[in-house]
C-alpha positions as CSV (number, residue, x, y, z in Angstrom):
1,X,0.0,0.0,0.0
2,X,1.8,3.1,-0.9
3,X,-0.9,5.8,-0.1
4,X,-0.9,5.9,3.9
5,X,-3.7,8.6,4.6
6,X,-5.1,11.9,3.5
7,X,-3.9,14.8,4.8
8,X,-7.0,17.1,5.5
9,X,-5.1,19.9,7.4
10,X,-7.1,23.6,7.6
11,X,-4.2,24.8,5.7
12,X,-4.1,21.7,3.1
13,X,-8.0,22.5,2.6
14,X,-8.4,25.7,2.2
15,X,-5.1,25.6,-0.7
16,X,-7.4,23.3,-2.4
17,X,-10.8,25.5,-2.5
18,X,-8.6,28.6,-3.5
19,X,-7.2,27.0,-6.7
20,X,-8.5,26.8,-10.2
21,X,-7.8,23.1,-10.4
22,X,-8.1,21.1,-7.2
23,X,-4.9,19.4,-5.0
24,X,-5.2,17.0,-2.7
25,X,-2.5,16.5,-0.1
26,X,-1.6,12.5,1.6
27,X,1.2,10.6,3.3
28,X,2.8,8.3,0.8
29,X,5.1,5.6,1.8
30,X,8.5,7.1,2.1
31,X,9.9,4.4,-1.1
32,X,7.1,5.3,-3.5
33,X,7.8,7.4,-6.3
34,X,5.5,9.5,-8.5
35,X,4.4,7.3,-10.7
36,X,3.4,4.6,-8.5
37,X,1.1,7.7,-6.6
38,X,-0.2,8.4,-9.9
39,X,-1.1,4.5,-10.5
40,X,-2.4,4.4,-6.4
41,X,-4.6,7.2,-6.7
42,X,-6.1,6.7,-10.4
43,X,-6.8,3.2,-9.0
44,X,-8.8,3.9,-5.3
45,X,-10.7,7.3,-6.6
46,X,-10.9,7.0,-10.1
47,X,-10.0,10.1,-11.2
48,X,-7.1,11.2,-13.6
49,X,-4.2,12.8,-12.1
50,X,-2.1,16.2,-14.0
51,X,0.9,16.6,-11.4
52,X,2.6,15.2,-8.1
53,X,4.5,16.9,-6.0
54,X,6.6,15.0,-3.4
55,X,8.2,16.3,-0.2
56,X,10.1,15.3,2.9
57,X,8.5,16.3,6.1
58,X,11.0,16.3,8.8
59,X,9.5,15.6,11.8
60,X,9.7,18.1,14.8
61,X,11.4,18.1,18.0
62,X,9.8,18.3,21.1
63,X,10.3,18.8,25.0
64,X,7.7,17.7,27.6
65,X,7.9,18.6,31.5
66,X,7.2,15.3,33.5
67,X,7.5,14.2,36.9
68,X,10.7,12.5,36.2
69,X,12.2,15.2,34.6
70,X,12.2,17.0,30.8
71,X,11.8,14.1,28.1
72,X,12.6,15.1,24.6
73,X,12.2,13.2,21.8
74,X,11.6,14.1,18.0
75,X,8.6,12.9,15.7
76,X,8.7,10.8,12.6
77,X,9.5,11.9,9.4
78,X,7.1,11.2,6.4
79,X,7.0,11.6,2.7
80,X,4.1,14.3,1.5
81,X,2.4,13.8,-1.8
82,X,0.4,16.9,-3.4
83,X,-1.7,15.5,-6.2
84,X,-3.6,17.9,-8.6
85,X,-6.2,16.6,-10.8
86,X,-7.4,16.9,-14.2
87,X,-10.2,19.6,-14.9
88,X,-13.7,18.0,-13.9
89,X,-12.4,15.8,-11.6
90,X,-12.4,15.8,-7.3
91,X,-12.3,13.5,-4.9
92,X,-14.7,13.8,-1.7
93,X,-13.4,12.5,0.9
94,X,-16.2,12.5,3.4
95,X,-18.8,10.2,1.3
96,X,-18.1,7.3,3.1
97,X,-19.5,8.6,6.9
């Protein structure tokens, strides 16, 4: 399975309502290239696919204040895929609930 989830952030939303053509953003496996995306996502939505964009998201460090002391640790990194779609084409993501 390369596509591991949508990524329906406020920011990732909104960047798709403001555009002429609509992009979606998900977490992709981090071996996956763009083709096998393309292939992925023309499979599960069937829809036709213009562009992907791929990205490395480092993953943040963080600090927390415990009982035993400051713990710091740093999140996982994951592979970003933006995914824009041919005109007349868009995939709802909430038809399912």
């Amino acid at each position: 399975m390369i596509l591991i989830r949508p990524i329906l952030s406020e920011k990732s939303v909104k960047a798709s309502e403001r555009a002429k053509v609509p992009a979606y953003s998900f977490e992709v496996h981090m071996d996956s290239n763009k083709f096998d995306i393309v292939e992925e996502i023309e499979k599960i939505y069937e829809v036709k696919v213009a562009e992907v964009n791929t990205m490395v998201v480092r993953g943040k460090r963080y600090s927390r204040y415990t009982k035993k002391g400051v713990t710091s640790g740093k999140a996982a990194n994951y592979k970003k895929a933006i995914v824009t779609l041919k005109d007349g084409y868009s995939i709802d993501f909430y038809k399912n609930i």
